[in-house]
N, C-alpha and C positions, 0 to 999 in steps of 0.2 A: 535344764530349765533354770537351775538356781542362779543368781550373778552378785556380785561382788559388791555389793550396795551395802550398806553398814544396815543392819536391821536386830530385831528383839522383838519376841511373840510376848503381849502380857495375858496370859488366864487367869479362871476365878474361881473359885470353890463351888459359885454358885451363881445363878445370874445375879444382877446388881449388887454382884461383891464390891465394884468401884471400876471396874476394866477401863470401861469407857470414858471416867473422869479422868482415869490417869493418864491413859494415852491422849489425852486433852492437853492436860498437863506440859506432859515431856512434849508434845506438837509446837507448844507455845515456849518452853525453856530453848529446845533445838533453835528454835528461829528466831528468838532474842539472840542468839550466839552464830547467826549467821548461817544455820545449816537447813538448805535443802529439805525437809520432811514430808512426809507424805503418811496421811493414817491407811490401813487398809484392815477390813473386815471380810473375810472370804464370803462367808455367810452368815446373814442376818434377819432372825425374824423380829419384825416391827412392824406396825399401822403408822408409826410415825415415820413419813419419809419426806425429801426433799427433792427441786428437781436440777440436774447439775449445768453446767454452761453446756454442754453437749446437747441438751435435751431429754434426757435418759433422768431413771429412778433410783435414786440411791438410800440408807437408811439417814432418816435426820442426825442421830447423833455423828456419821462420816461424815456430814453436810458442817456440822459444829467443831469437829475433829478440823477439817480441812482451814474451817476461817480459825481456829486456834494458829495452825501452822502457816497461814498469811498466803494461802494457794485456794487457788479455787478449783472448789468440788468439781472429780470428773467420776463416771461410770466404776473405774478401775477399782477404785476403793473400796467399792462394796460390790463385785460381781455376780453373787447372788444375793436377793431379797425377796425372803416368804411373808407373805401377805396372807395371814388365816382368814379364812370365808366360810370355814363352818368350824365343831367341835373338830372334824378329823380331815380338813382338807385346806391347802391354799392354792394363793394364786401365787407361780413362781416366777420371780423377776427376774432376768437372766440380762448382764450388759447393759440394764437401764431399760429392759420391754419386756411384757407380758412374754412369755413362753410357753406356760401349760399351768393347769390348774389340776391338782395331782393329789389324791389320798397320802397319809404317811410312809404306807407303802409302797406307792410308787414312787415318791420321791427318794426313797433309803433306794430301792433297787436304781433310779436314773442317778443318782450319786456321781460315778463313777467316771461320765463323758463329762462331768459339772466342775470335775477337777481338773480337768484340763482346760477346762473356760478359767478357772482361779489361777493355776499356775501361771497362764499367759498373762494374766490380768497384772500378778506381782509382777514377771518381769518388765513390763511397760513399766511399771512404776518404779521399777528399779532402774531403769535405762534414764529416769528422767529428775529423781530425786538421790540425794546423796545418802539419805536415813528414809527407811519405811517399816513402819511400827504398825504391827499384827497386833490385832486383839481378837479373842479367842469367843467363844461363844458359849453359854452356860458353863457346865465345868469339862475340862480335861480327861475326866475318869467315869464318863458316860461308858461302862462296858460293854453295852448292849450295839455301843456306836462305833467301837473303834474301826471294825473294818471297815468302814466309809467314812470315817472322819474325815471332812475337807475343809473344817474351820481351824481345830484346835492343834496338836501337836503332832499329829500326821505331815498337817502341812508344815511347820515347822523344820521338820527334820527332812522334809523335800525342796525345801529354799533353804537350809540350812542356816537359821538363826536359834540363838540362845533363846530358854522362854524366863518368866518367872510368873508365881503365881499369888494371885491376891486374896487375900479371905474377908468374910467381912467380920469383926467384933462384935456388933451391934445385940445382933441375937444367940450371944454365943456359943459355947464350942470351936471357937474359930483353929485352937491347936490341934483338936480331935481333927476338925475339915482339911485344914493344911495335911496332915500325915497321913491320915486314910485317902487324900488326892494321890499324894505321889507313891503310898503303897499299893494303889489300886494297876499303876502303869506300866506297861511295859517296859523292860531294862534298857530298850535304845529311847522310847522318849525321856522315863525319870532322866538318864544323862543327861538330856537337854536343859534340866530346871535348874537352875542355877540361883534362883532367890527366893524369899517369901517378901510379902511386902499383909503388914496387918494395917486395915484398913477400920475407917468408924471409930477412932476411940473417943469416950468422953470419961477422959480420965488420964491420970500420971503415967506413961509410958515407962517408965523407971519399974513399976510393980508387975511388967512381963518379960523381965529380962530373965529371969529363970527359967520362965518358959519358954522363953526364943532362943535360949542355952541347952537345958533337953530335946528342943526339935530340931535343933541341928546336930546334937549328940546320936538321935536316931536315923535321921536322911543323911548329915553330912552337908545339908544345904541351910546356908546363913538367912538369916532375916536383916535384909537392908534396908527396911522403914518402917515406922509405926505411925500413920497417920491419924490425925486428928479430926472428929467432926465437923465439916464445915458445915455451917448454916451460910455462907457470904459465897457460896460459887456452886455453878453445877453447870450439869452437861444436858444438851435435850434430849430426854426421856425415849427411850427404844418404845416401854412397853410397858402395861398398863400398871404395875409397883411405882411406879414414877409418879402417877400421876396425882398420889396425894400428897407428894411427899413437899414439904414449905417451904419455898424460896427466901430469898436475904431476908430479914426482919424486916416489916414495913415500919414504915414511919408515919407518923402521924398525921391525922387528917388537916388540912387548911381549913377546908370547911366541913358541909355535911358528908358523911358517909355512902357511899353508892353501895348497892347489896345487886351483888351479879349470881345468877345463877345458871349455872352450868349443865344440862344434861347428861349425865353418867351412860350412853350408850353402852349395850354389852361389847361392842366392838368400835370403841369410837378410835378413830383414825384422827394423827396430826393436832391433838390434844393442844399441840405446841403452840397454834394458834392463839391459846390465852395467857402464854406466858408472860406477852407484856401488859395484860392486863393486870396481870398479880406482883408487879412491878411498879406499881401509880398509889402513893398515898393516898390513903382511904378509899379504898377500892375493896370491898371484898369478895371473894371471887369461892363461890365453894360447888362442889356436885352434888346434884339431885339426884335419887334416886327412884323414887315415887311420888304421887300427887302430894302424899302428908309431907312431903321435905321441899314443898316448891315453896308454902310460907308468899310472903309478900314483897318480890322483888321489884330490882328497878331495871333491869335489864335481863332478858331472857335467851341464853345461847344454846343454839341447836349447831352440834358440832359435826362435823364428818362424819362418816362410818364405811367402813369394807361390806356391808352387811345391809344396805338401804332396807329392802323391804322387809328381812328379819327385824330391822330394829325396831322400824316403824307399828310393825305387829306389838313388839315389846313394851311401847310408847305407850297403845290403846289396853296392853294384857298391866299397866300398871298406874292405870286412869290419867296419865299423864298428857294424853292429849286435850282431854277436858281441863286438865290444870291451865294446860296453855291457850286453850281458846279463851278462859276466862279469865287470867291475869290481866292485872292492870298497868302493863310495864312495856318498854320495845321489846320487842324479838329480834333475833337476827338469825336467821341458818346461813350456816356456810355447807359450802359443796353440799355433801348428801343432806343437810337441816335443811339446806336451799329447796334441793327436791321434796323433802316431805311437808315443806309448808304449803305447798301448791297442790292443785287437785288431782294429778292422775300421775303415775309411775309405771310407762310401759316395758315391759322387759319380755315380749315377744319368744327371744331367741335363747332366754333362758342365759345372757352372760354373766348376772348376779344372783337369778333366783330364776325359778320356774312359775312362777304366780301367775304370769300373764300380766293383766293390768290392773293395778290395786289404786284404793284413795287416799288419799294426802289429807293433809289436816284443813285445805280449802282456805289459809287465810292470804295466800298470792296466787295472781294468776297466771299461773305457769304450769306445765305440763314438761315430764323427762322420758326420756325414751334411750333407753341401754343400748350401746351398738359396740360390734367387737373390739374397736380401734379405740386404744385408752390416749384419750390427750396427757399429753404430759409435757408443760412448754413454762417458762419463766414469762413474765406478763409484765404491764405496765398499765398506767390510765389514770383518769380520774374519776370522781365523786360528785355526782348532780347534788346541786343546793350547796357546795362550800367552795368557798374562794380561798385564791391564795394556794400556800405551801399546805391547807389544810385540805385540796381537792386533789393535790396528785398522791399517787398510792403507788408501792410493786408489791408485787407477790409471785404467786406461781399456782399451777394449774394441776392437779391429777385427778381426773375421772372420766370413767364409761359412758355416764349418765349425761344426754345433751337439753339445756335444755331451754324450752321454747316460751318467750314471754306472750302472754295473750293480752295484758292489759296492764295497768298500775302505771307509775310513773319510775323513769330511770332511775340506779341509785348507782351502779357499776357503769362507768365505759369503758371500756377496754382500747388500747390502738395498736391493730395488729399489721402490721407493714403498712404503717401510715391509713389506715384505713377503720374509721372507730365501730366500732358495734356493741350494743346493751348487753352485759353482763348478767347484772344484775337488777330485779326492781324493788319496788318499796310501795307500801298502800299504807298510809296512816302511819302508825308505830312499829309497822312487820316488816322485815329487810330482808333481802337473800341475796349471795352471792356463791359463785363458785373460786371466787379469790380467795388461796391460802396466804396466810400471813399480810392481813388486811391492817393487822394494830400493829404491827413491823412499823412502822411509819408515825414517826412522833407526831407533828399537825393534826392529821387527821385522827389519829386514836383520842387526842384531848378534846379536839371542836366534836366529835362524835359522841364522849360521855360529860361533856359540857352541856350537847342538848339531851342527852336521857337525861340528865339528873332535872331539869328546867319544864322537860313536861311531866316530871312528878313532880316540880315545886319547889324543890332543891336547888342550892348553889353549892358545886362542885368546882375547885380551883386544882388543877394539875402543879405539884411541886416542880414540872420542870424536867423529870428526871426524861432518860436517853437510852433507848433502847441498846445501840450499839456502844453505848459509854457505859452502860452495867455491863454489857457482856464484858467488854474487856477488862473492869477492873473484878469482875468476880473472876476469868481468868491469871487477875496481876495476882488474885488471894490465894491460887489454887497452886501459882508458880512458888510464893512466897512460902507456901507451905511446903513444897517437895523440897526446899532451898533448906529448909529448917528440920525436918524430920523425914526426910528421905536419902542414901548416901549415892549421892549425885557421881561420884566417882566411880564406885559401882557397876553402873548405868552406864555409864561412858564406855565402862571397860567391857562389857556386855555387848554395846551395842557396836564395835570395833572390832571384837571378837564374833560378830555378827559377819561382819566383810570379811572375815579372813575362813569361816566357818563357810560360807559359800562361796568363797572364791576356788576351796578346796573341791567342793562339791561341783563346780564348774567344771573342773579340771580332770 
């Protein structure tokens, strides 16, 4: 299976030791340098996902991976994606579609046939890119995993590419983590490690060169970077560590201040949706997590969830739905907020919950109704009541949940083969849509918190800033940082020794 494509697995000590950034990273230095790349994540658990040019579901951060490396997202890169729906169950996305929804144990037991969807999956992407860059999932020295490891260095040493591994400083021990990873492994994958890479520092890299001198003194394996905290770049968030973590430093307000508040679902899905909210001077944007932290906002977001009618129980078990019937601010639900702002949640067939038909919080009229076949399609349209570049919107589309407007006035259209249909609607200050990535879209994210801030009273002025002009210069910081404390050559020689390491294995 293996082929001859230049490739490098990076793991991590631990999840969000930095995997994701980094293979972000090198996505973006390769294709500055004219090379081919491709991310790929065998398996990924995340609520935050995206949908690719195919159609199909992949994890957001391969979605962020892929526009690093100037390719767009397909299925391949992340072949499988676990979707949690309870404490001990997900739903398993296999090639971009639903597959099965499976206990921990039945997915450790179906492992096995999931590796041969992954292997096929790198060779495609090796038949099509000149470099494809593995990133690994939690850490490496999961013992209890390794007989079915299909993300971390199992697979590695079945495509036969070098790995290296990332720790993070932050909370340390990061030397202790780096050497109890690779004493924990077996002697054909340790062979495989070929780097450390210390990640998070806020501080002089000069004062751990003794210790990246002993930890190579015990493994034999060099430490080829020390990176630096970045506040100025990131990657979209897998999973819920992420989601409080601060973006660039904001900048100051023009005018009055907006106070957005967020709902902290216990399983909020696609969080990412507020990224470019938290991107707009004077904006601020924080999570609620009960009625005493709703306070007196000026916009109210009801975000996703894998988990509708659990959450929505959670909602009423944390007085929160009373917060929000009484607030005096907009609302907006997106996808699953969409459903529980409306009065009825049917789920008959039992494909997110078993409840039957439960009540929504009654402030749109709309009604949802769960059916087996999960949409999952990239979108287009416009915005009732705004003109101009502030009325057309894209996004994209993941859920179960269909659902049916009964009255209110349009705020989504949608044009799906030339042919428009309501989305979304709107009653007074309450909005819902099923559009992810609705404030993607410069226009319409400012004319929209232009008029919240105007029916609290407020004047709110947008600095201007550019959704896809932040990403890429917080990707120029990310590169400019591996360019300066990462040894790029290294890397090069790693991931060349990558091609010739499965060209062996081909053979």
């Amino acid at each position: 299976m293996a082929t001859s494509a230049g490739g490098l697995m990076v793991c991590g000590t631990s999840s969000d030791a930095g995997k994701s950034t980094l293979v972000a990273g090198l996505c973006r230095w390769l294709a500055r340098r004219g090379v081919t790349v491709a991310p790929f994540k065998a398996q990924n658990m995340s609520l935050s996902s995206a949908v690719t040019v195919d159609g199909g579901e992949i994890g957001r951060a391969q979605a962020h991976q892929a526009y690093a490396a100037g390719t767009d997202p397909v299925v391949a890169m992340n072949p499988v994606l676990l979707k949690p729906t309870g404490e001990a169950s997900c739903q398993v996305v296999v090639m971009g579609r639903p597959w099965a929804v499976l206990s921990a144990a039945e997915y450790h037991r179906r492992k096995p046939e999931l590796f041969e969807v992954v292997l096929e999956a790198h060779r495609s992407l090796a038949e099509r890119f000149e470099v494809v860059l593995c990133e690994g999932a939690g850490s490496p020295a999961e013992i209890n995993l390794f007989d079915h490891d299909i993300v971390n260095l199992r697979l590695a040493d079945a495509v036969g590419v070098p790995a290296i591994i990332v720790g993070d400083i932050n909370p340390g021990g990061v030397f202790a983590s780096l050497l109890g990873t690779v004493e924990w492994l077996p002697a054909p994958w340790r062979a495989l490690v070929r780097g450390f890479v210390i990640n998070k520092l806020r501080g002089d890299p000069a004062l751990l060169a003794d210790g990246c001198a002993q930890l190579q003194g015990r493994t034999g394996i060099p430490t080829i970077g020390v990176l630096p905290w970045l506040e100025a770049a990131w990657v979209d968030g897998e999973d819920s560590m992420a989601l409080e973590r601060p973006l660039p430093v904001p900048r100051p307000a023009l005018a009055d201040e907006l106070d957005v508040a967020a709902v902290r679902l216990p399983r909020v899905a696609n969080a990412t949706d507020l990224d470019a909210l938290r991107l707009e001077a004077g904006v601020r944007l924080r999570w609620v997590h009960d009625a005493a932290g709703m306070g007196d906002p000026d916009l109210v977001i009801l975000p996703g969830s894998k988990a509708t009618v659990e959450d929505l129980g959670w909602l009423h078990r944390r007085g929160l739905v009373d917060a929000i019937r009484r607030v005096d601010a907009t609302v907006l639900g997106i996808c699953a907020g969409y459903q529980m702002l409306g009065h009825r949640i049917e789920d008959a067939g039992g494909v997110e919950s078993r409840a039957g038909e439960v009540q929504g919080l009654g402030l749109l009229p709309v009604q949802t109704r769960f059916h087996p076949d999960k949409v999952t399609r990239r979108c287009r349209g416009r915005v009732e009541g705004y003109a101009g570049d502030a009325s057309r919107i894209e996004g994209y589309q993941i859920h179960h949940g269909r659902v049916s407007p009964e009255g209110g006035d349009p705020f989504v259209v949608l044009d799906a083969d030339g042919v428009e249909h309501v989305d979304g609607v709107r009653v007074d200050g309450v909005f819902g849509t099923t559009v992810h990535g609705l404030f993607d879209a410069d226009p319409f994210r400012r004319a929209f918190l232009e008029r919240t801030a105007a029916r609290r009273g407020k004047r709110w002025v947008s600095d201007g800033v550019a959704l896809a002009t932040s990403r890429d210069a917080q990707l120029d910081t990310l590169v400019a940082a591996l360019e300066r404390h990462l040894d790029l050559t290294a890397v090069e020689r790693l991931v060349e020794r990558g091609s010739a390491m499965a060209g062996d294995s081909a053979r």
